[in-house]
N, C-alpha and C positions, 0 to 999 in steps of 0.2 A: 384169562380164559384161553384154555388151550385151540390148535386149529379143528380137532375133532368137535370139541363140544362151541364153536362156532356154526360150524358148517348143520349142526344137529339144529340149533337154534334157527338157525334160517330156512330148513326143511320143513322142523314142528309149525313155523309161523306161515308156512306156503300150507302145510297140512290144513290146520285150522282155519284158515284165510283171513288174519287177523295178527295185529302185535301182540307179543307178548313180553311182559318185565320181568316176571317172579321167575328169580334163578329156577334150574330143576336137573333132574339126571334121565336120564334113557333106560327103563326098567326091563321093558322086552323090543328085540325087533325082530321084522319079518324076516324070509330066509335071502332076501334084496339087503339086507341091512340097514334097511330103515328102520324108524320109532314105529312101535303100532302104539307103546303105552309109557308115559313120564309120571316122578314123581317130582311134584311140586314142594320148596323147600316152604315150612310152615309158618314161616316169619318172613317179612318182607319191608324193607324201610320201617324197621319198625312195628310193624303192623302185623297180624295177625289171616294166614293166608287159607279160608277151611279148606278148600277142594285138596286133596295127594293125593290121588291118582286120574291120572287123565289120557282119556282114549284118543288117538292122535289119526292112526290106521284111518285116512276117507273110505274107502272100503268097507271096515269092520264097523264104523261110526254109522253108514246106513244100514248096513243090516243090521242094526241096532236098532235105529230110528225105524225100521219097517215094524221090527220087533214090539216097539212103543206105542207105535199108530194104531196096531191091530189090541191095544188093550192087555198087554201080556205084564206090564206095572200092575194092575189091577190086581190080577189072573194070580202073580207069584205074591203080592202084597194078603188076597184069600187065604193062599194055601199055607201063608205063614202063619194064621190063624190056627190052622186044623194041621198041620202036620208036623209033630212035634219033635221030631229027627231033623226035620227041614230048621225050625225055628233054634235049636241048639246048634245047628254048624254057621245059620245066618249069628246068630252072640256072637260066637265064637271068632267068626272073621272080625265082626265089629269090636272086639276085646282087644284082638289082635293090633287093628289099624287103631286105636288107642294108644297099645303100646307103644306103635312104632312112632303116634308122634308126640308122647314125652320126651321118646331119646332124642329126637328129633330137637324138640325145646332147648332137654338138654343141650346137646351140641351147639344149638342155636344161641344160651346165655354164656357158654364157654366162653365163646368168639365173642363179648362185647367186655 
């Protein structure tokens, strides 16, 4: 592990206020150059890791959580129901993040 993606690991883990194992990479950061958001590698010891992608950003992580408290899960979970433009680009992302982690798989039975 290079001294970049060191130094990232010890940020994400003061970010979250917690350890963390499961290797990952740094997907976006702010304009500070920190993580707002990781993806998580989908294997781990063997094991099989579901979350990839994760909001790291303490800032954007509560105005997220204000987002949740006030019922807005519910609110866009409704509207997926009834609004059918909304319900094909929500697929479509999830199609998406599917793909990404077959390759990911892949990649991950390369290596053993």
């Amino acid at each position: 592990m290079d001294r970049v993606l060191a130094d990232d690991k010890k940020i994400v883990q003061f970010q979250l206020g917690r350890d963390i194992s499961n290797p990952f990479t740094v997907k976006k950061r702010c304009k500070w150059g920190y993580p707002v958001c990781i993806e998580s590698r989908i294997m781990h010891n063997g094991k099989p890791f579901p979350t990839l992608y994760w909001l790291t950003c303490p800032f954007l992580s509560k105005r997220v959580g204000r987002l949740e408290e006030k019922g807005n899960i519910r609110l866009f979970e409704m509207k997926l129901k009834t609004d059918k433009v909304l319900r094909g680009m929500y697929d479509e992302a999830h199609e998406k993040t599917v793909d990404i982690k077959k390759e990911m798989l892949k990649r991950y039975e390369n290596l053993q």
